[in-house]
N, C-alpha and C positions, 0 to 999 in steps of 0.2 A: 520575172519581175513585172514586168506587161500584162499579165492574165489576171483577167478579172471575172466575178463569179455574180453577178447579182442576184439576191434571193427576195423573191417580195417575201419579205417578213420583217417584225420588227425585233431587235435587238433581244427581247421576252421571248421572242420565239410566237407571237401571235402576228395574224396576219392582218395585212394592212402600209408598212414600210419600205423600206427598200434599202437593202445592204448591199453595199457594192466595195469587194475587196479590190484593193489597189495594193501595188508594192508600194507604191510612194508613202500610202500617209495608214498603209493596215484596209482594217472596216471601216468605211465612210458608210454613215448613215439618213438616209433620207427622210425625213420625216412622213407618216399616211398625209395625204392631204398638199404636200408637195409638188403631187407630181400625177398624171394621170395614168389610171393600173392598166388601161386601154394600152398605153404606149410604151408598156415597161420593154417590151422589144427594141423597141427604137431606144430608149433610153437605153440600155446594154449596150448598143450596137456604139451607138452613140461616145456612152463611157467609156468603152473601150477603146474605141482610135484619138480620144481623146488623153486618156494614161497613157496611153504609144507614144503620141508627141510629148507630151508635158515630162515624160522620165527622160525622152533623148532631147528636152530643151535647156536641163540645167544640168551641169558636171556633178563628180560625186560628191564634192565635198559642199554644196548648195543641198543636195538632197538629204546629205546626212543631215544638217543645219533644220533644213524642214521637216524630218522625219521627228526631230526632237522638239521644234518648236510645236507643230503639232501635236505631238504627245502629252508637251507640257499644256497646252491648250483645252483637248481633249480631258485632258485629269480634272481642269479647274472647273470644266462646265460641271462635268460629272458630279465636283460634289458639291454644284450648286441647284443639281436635280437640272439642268436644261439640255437642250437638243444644241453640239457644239456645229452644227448644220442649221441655222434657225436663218442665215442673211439678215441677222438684224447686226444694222453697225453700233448699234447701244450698247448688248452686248460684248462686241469685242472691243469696246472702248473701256469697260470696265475694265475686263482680261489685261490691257495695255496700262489701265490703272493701276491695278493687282500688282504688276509687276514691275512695274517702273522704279521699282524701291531697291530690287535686287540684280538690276539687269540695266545696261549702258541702252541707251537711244539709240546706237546703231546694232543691237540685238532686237531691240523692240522692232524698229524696222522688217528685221530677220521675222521677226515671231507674225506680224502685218503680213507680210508676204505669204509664207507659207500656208497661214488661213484662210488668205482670197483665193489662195492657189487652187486648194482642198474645195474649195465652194465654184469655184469654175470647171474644176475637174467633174462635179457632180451637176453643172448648168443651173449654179442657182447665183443668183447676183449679189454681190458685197463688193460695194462700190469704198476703195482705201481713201478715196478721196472726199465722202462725206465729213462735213461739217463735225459730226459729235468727236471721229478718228481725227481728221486734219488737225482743229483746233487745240484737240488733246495732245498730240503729239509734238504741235507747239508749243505749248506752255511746259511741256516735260524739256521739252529741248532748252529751252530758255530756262527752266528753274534750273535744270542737271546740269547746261553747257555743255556743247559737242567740241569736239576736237577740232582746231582748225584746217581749211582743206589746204592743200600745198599746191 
């Protein structure tokens, strides 16, 4: 579940990318230009003890939770043609848009988390607490209403 393969190539099969399989979230893909192809070593070395921790930091049922938000994630970039790896939090504020219709505020939550996750696990930055995410996630909260805490 830990083993991980990274291929400089891109998703096409040309080179340029960086695929890095993980149990947690599949092929995580790096975008060219990401990352430097000098240091794709150190990146491996790197992603790897970095899925070591990150699988033995959350129990199973957090992982299945992010294996699916992720998927569900993954699906919507795809068929918006974007890189679901971009660290743009504009991005996943749409995604948190998109589904705010079908999905409770404390799933959105779920589906936030797992994406920063996927983006840390690969050392790129997606900061949950930017303004376009925060502010989005408040007004979903306030129009939907959360459940109160006890």
């Amino acid at each position: 579940m830990n083993s991980l393969t990274p291929l400089l190539q891109d998703p096409d099969g040309t080179a340029g990318g960086l695929v890095i399989a993980t149990g947690l979230f599949g092929e995580l893909v790096l975008p060219a230009g990401a990352f430097d192809p000098a240091r794709a070593d150190e990146i491996r070395a790197l992603v790897s003890q970095a899925a070591a921790y990150a699988t033995q930091a959350r129990g199973a049922g957090t992982l299945r939770a992010y294996r699916s938000a992720w998927r569900q994630y993954e699906a919507w970039c795809a068929r918006l043609g974007v890189a679901a790896l971009s660290g743009d939090p504009r991005l996943v504020a749409m995604y948190l848009t998109a589904a705010a219709e079908r999905l409770a505020v404390a799933t959105l939550q779920v589906h936030l988390a797992a994406v920063v996750t996927a983006h840390r696990l690969v050392d790129l930055s997606l900061d949950p607490s930017h303004p376009s995410i925060a502010f989005l996630l408040d007004g979903i909260s306030r129009r939907k209403g959360t459940r109160p805490a006890r």
